[in-house]
C-alpha positions in Angstrom: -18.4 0.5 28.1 -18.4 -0.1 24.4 -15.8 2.1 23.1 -14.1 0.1 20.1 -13.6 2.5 17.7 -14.2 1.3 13.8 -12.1 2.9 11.4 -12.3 2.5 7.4 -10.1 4.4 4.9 -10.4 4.1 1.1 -7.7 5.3 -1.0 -9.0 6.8 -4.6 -6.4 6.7 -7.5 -8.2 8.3 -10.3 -7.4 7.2 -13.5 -7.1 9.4 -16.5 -8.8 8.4 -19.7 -6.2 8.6 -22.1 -6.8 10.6 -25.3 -6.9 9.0 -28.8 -5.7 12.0 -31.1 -3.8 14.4 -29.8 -2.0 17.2 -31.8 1.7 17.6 -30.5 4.2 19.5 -31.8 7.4 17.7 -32.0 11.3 18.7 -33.4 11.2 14.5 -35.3 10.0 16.2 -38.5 6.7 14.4 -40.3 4.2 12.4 -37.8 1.8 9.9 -38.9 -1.2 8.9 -37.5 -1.6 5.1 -37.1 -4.5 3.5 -35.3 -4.1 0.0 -36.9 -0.2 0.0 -36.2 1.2 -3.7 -35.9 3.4 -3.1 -33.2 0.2 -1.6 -31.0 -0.9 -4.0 -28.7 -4.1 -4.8 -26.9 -4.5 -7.4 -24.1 -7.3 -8.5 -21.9 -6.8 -8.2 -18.3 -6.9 -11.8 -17.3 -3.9 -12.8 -20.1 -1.6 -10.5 -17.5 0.1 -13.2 -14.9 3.2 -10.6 -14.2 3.9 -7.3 -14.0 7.4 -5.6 -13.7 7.9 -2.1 -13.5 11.3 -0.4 -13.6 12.0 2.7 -13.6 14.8 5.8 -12.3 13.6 5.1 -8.4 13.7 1.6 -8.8 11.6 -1.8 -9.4 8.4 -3.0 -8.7 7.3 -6.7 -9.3 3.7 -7.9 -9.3 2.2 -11.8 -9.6 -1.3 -12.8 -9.8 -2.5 -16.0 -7.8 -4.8 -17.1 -10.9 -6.8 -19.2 -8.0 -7.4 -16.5 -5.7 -7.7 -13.7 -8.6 -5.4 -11.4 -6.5 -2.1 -9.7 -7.3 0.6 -9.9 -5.2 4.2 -7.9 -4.6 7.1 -10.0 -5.2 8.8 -8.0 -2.4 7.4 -8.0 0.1 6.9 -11.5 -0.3 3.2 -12.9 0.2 1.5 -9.1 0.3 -1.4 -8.5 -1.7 -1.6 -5.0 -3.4 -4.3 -2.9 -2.4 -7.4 -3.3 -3.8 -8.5 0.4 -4.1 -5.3 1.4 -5.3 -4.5 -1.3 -8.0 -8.0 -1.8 -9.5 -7.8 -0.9 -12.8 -4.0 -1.0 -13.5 -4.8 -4.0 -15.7 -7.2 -2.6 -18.0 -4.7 0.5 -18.6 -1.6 -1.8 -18.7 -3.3 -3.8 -21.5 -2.6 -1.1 -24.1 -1.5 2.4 -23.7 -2.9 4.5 -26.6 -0.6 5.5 -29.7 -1.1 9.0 -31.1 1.5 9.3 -33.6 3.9 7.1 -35.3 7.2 9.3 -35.6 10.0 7.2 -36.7 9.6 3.3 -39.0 13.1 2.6 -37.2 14.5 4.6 -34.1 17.4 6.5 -35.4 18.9 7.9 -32.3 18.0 6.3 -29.3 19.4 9.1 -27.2 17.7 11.9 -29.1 14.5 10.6 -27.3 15.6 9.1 -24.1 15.5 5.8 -25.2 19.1 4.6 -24.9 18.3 5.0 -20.8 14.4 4.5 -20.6 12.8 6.6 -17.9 10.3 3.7 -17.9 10.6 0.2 -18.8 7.2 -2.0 -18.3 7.4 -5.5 -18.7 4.1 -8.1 -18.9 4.2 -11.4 -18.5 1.1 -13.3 -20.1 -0.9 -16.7 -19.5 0.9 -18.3 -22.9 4.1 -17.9 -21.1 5.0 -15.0 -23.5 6.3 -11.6 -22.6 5.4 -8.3 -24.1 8.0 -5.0 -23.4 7.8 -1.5 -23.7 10.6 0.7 -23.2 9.2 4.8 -22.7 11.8 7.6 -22.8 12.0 11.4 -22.5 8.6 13.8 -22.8 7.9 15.8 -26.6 8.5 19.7 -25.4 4.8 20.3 -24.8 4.7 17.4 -22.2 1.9 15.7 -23.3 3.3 12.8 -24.9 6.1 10.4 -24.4 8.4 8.8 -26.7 8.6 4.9 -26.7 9.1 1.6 -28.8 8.0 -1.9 -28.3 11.1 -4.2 -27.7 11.2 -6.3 -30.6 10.0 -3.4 -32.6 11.7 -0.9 -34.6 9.6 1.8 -35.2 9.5 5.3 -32.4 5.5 6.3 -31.8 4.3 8.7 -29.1 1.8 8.1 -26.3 0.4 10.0 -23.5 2.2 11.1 -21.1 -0.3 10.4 -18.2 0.1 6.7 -19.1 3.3 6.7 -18.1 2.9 8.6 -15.2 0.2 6.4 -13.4 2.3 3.2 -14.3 5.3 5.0 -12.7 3.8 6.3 -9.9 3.5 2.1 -8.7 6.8 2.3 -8.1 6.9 5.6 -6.2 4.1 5.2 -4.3 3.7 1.3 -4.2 -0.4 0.2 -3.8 0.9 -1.5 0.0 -2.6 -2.9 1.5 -3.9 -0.7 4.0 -3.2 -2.7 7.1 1.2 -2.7 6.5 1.0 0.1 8.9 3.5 2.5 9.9 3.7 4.2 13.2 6.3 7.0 14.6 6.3 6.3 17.9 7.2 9.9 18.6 3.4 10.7 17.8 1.8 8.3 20.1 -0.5 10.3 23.0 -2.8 7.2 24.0 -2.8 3.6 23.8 -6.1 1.7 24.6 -6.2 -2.2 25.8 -9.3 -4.0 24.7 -10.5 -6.8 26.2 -14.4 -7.6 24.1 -15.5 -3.9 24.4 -14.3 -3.0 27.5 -11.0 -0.7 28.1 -9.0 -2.9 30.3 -5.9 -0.5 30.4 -5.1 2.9 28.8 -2.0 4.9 28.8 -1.6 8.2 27.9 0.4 11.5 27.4 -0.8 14.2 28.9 0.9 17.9 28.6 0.2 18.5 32.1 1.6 15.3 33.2 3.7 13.1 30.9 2.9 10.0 30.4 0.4 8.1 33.0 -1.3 4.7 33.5 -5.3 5.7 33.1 -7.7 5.3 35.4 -10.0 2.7 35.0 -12.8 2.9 34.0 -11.5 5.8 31.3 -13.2 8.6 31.0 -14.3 11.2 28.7 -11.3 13.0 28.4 -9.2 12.7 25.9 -6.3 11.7 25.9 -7.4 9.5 29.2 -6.3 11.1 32.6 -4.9 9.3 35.3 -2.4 10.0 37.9 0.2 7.2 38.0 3.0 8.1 36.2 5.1 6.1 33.6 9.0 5.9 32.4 9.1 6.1 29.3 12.5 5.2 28.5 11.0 1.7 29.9 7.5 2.0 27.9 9.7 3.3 24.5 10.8 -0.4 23.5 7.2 -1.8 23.8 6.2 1.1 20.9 9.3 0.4 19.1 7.9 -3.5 19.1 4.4 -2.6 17.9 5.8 -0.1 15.3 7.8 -2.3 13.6 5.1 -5.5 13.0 6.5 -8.6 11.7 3.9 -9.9 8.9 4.3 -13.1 7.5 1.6 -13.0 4.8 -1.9 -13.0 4.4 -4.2 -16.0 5.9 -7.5 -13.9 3.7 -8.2 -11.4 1.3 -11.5 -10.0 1.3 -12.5 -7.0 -0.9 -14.9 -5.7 1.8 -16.1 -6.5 5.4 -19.0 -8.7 4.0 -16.8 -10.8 2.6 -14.4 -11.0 5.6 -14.9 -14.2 7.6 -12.5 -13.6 10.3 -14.5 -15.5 13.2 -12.4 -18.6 11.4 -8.9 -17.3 12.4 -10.1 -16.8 16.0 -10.5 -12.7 15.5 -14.0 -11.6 17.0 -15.2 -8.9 18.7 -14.0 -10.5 22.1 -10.7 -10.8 20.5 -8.0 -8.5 22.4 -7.5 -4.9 20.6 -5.4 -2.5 20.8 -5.9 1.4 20.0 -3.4 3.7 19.7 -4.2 7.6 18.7 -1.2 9.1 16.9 -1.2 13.4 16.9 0.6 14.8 14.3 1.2 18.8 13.5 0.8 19.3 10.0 1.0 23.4 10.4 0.4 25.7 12.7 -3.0 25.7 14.6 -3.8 22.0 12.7 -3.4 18.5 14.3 -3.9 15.6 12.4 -5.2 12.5 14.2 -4.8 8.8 13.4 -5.0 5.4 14.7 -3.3 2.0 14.6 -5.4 -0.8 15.7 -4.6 -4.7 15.9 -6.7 -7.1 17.2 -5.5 -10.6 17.7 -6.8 -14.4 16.8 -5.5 -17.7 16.7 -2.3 -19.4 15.9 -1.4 -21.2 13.1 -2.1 -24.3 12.1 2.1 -25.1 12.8 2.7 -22.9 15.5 4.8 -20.1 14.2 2.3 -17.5 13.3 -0.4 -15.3 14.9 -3.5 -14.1 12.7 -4.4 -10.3 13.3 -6.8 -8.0 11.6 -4.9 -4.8 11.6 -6.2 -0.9 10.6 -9.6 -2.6 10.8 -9.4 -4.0 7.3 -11.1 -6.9 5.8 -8.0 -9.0 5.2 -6.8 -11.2 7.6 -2.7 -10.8 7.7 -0.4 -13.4 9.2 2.8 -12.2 12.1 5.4 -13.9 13.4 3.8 -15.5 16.8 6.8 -14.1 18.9 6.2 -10.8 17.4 2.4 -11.6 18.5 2.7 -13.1 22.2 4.9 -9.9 23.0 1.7 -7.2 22.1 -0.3 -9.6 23.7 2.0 -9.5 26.9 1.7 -5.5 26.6 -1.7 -6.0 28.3 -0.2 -7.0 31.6 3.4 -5.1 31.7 4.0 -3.2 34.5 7.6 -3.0 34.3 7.5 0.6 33.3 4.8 1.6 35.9 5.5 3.8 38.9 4.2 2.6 41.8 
């Protein structure tokens, strides 16, 4: 029965274009336009090596492997950002657009926020040189943002949504699609993979509780069966799966075609799991999702297990215990009735 089920999910961040001129009405007194100011910088993509971004919620670190042309958080150590959420941070972190000089030296730093920067965004470039710009409160119309270069004197004003999209790194960090979460609390069905063919199912069914399926499963869904299960003894087995213990990545690949994951044992033989997660989002509506994991080879020394996780391209790395315990899942019966 060839039941695998392929998920893909692309995350869109749209990226404003920010605006050139933009008229703003501003209590500083006289602004002046400046679009060859020497304290505006430009910088092409590939000079960026490091990226730290601090703001009231906290900080957010960023490296790039130079050999590998992928970014990487410094915490978590050894995860790659995601590639549909980070693309393009470069290109708008290279130089956010002035619109008015207001100030040749910054008077009053707490006038504009700038004594306790909102945002503080910190590049560090290929010629080991560093380039800082400190952003503080929002001009009355919210459109624009105060801010100075460090090292610089003068106060100029850029758009707001620049400093909003950089921030929003912090608050929503661009984590790769396959660091999962999972509350166990939501989980109704849990499929066992062996190739494409169920080998085990468990399920929670309103009728019943939870129960061991029948095999083979069935349409229904979630799978019936009619052997029932403690789940005070299945509960630590979620727990385990819900909180995965990823070492790093073994491959990043930008899409499936580029994946090669046959090389760290992970094939369509490999054993998967499936678990369907309900979730009540209002009245009437539940949302459905899915953690998947299928499991290769060990590591070259031993300690780790490779998995492809959420069915995405890259090719993560987990703590071998971590992965001989899910792989054990297939065969425990410890919390099985019979």
């Amino acid at each position: 029965m060839n039941l695998r089920i392929t998920f893909s999910a692309v995350i869109l961040l749209a990226v404003i274009a920010l605006i050139a001129t933009v008229i703003v009405q501003s209590d500083t007194g006289e602004e002046q336009s400046g679009p060859d100011l020497p304290f505006f910088y430009t910088l092409a993509p590939d000079d960026i090596r490091h990226i730290s971004i601090n703001t009231d919620l906290g900080k957010t670190d960023f490296m790039l492997q130079p050999d590998q042309r992928v970014w990487y958080f410094d915490d978590p150590i050894g995860i790659p950002v995601s590639h549909d959420r980070f693309g393009g941070m470069t290109f708008l972190l290279g130089g956010p657009q002035v619109q008015r000089l207001l100030q040749d030296e910054v008077e009053d730093e707490a006038i504009f926020g700038l004594e306790n920067p909102d945002l503080v965004v910190d590049l560090g470039l290929r010629d080991g040189s560093s380039i800082t710009m400190e952003l503080g409160d929002l001009t009355p119309d919210g459109d624009g943002q105060y801010a100075r270069m460090v090292g610089f004197p003068q106060l100029v004003l850029v758009d707001s949504s620049w400093g909003q999209v950089i921030s929003r790194l912090v608050a929503e960090p661009p984590l790769p699609d396959w660091l999962y979460t999972m509350n166990t609390s939501n989980v109704k069905e849990i499929l066992f993979f062996q190739g494409n063919e169920i080998v085990r199912g468990i399920s929670f069914r309103d009728d019943q509780g939870w129960v061991e399926c029948d095999i083979p499963v069935g349409d229904e869904v979630p799978c019936a069966g009619t052997i029932p299960i403690d789940y005070n003894g299945l509960e630590p087995w979620l727990e385990h799966i819900a909180a995965p213990e990823f070492e790093g990545v073994a491959q990043v690949s930008r899409s499936p075609e580029q994946a090669t994951a046959e090389l760290f044992g992970i094939t369509p033989e490999s054993p998967y799991i499936d678990i369907r997660l309900e979730n009540s989002t209002r009245p009437g509506i539940i949302e459905v999702t899915h953690v998947t994991i299928a499991l290769g080879d060990l590591s070259s020394d031993g300690s780790g297990m490779f998995v492809r996780a959420m069915e995405q391209p890259d090719i993560a790395e987990v703590d071998v215990e971590w992965g001989n315990r899910v792989l054990a899942f297939f065969d425990e019966r410890s919390f099985v009735d019979e």
